[in-house]
C-alpha positions in Angstrom: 84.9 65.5 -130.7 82.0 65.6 -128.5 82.5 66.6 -124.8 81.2 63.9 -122.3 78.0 65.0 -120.4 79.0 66.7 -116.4 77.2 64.5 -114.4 75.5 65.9 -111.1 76.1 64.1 -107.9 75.0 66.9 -105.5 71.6 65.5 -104.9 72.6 61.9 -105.0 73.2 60.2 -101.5 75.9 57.9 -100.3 75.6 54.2 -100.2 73.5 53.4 -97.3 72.3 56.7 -96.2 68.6 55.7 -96.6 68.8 53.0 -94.1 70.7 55.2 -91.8 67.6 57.6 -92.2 65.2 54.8 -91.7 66.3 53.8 -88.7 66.3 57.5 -87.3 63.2 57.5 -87.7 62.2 54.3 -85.8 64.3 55.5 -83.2 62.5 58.6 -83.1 59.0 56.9 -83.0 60.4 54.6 -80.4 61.3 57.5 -78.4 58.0 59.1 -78.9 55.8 55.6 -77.7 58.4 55.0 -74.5 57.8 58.8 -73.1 54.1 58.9 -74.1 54.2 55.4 -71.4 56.1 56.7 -69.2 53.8 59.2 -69.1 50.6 56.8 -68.8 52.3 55.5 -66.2 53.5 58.9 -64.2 49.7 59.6 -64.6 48.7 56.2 -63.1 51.3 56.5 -60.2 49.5 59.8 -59.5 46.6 58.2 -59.1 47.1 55.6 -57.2 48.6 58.0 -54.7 45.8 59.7 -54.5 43.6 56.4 -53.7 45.9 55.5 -51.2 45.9 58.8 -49.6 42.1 58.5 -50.2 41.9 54.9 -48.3 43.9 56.6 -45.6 42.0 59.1 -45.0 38.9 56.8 -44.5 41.1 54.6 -42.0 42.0 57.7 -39.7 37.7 58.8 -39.8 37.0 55.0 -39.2 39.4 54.8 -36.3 38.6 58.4 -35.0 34.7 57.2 -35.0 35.3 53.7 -33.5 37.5 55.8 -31.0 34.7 58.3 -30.1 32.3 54.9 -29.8 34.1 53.6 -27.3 34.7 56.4 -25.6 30.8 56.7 -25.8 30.3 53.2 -24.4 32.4 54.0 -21.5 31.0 56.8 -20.2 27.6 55.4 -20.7 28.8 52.2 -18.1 30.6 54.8 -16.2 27.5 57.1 -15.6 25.4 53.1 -15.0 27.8 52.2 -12.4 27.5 55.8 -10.8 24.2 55.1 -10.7 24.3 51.9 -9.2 27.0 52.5 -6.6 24.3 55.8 -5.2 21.7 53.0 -4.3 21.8 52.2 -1.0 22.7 48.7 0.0 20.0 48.0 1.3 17.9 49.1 -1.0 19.3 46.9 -3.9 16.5 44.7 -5.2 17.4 40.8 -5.1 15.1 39.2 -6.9 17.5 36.9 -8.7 20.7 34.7 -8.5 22.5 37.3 -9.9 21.0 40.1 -8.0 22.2 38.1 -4.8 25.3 38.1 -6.4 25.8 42.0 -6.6 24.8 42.4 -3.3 27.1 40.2 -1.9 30.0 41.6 -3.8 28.5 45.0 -2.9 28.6 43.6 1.3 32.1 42.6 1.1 33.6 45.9 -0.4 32.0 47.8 1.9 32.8 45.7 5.3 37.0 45.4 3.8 36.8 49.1 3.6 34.8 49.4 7.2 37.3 46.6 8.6 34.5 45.6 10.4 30.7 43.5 9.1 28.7 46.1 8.4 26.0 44.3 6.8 25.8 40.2 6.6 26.2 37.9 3.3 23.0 37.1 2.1 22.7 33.6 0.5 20.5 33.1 -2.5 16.8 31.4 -1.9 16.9 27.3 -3.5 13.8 28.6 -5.8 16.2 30.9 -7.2 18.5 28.9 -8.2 18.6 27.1 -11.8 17.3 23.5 -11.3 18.4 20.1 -12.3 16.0 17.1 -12.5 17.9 14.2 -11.5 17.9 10.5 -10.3 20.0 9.8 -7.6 21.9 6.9 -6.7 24.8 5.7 -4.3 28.0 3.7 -5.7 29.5 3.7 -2.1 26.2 2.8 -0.3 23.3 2.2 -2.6 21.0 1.1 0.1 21.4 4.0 2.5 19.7 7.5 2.4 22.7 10.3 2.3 21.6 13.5 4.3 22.9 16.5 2.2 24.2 19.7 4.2 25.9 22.6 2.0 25.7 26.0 3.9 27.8 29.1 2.0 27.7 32.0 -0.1 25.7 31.1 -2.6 22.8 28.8 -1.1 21.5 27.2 2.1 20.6 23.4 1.3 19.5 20.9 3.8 17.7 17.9 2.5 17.9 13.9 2.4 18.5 12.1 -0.6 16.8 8.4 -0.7 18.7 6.2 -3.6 16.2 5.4 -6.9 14.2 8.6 -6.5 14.0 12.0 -8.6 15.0 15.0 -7.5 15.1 18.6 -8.4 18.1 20.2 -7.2 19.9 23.4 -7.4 22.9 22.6 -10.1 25.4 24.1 -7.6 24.2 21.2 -5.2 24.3 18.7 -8.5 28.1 19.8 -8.6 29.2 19.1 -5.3 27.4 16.0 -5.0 29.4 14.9 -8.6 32.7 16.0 -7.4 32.3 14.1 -4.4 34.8 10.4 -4.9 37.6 8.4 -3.9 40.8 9.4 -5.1 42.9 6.5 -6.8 46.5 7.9 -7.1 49.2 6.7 -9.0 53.2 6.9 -9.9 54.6 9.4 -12.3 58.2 9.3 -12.8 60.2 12.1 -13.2 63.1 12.5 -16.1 65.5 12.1 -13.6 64.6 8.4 -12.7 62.5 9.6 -9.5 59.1 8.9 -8.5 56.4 10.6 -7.4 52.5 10.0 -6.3 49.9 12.0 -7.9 45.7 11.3 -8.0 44.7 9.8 -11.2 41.1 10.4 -11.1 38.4 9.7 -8.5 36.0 7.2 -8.3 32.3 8.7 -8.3 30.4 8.3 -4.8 27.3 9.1 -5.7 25.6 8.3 -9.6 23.2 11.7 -10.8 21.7 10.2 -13.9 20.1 14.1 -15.9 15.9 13.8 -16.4 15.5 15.6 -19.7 12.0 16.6 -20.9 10.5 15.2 -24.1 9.7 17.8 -26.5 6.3 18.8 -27.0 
């Protein structure tokens, strides 16, 4: 009788062993894709440091240049207003509104120092002043001439103003003829219940209609 056959299992694998290998493998494949991101992404951190640190960089040398601008700028109007406080008083020229200007503010340092006036305020010349053209009329009066008087720091103006007829005049003049009215006041009552009087707005005296020139 015939011996059965030995047969060899060494080499044969256990149910499910394949699968088992399989899914090593995905694992380790896996593994291999998430560390080669994270290192695309360690390599991307690294440079975005380096931009930032870049960018900040650039922001310290733009504020260290804006810094020595100013600083530039300053000593420049530093060294002009040297300059201009060496001129003597009254030396300084005044051939404008706003040289006028200077000098006066120049006068009235130097006499609060002194405690004493030194040297006079000067007031500007009319022809230096910026001009209005203007037609004037009277609301109060508008028959009667009004004789204008306006004597301070800025001008010396004496003149009189006939209703109906056109004038050139200084617009610091035009300013204190407009702000010139009656006052009409009114009640305002407080949260409290009480009442109190207050001006509402003033009624013009005087009516400066503006001349503007057609352009050519």
């Amino acid at each position: 009788m015939a011996r059965p056959k030995k047969i060899d299992v060494s080499n044969k694998k256990a149910p499910g062993a394949h699968a088992i290998e399989l899914n090593d493998q995905v694992i380790v494949r896996k593994d291999a894709e998430l560390r080669e991101r994270e290192r695309l992404l360690s390599e991307r951190e690294e440079k975005l440091s380096e931009l930032e640190a870049k960018v900040s960089e650039s922001e310290a040398k733009l504020s260290e240049l804006k810094s020595e601008d100013a600083a530039i700028i300053d000593k420049v109007i530093d060294e002009a207003m040297k300059v201009s406080v060496e001129v003597p008083v009254n030396e300084m020229p005044l051939e404008s509104i706003r040289d006028y200007r200077l000098y006066n503010e120049r006068v009235r340092k130097i006499n609060k120092k002194a405690r004493s006036c030194v040297h006079l305020i000067k007031q500007c010349p009319v022809e230096l002043h910026p001009m209005t053209r203007i037609v004037f009329q009277r609301n109060d009066q508008p028959e009667n001439q009004l004789p204008v008087y306006v004597s301070n720091h800025l001008i010396h103006f004496e003149k009189t103003l006939f209703p109906g007829q056109t004038y050139d005049l200084p617009n610091c003049i035009v300013h204190y003829l407009a702000d010139k009215g009656y006052p009409v006041w009114k009640w305002v009552e407080r949260p409290d219940g009480s009442r109190y009087t207050t001006v509402s707005h003033k009624t013009p005296r005087f009516a400066l209609r503006t001349i503007y020139e057609e352009a050519v």
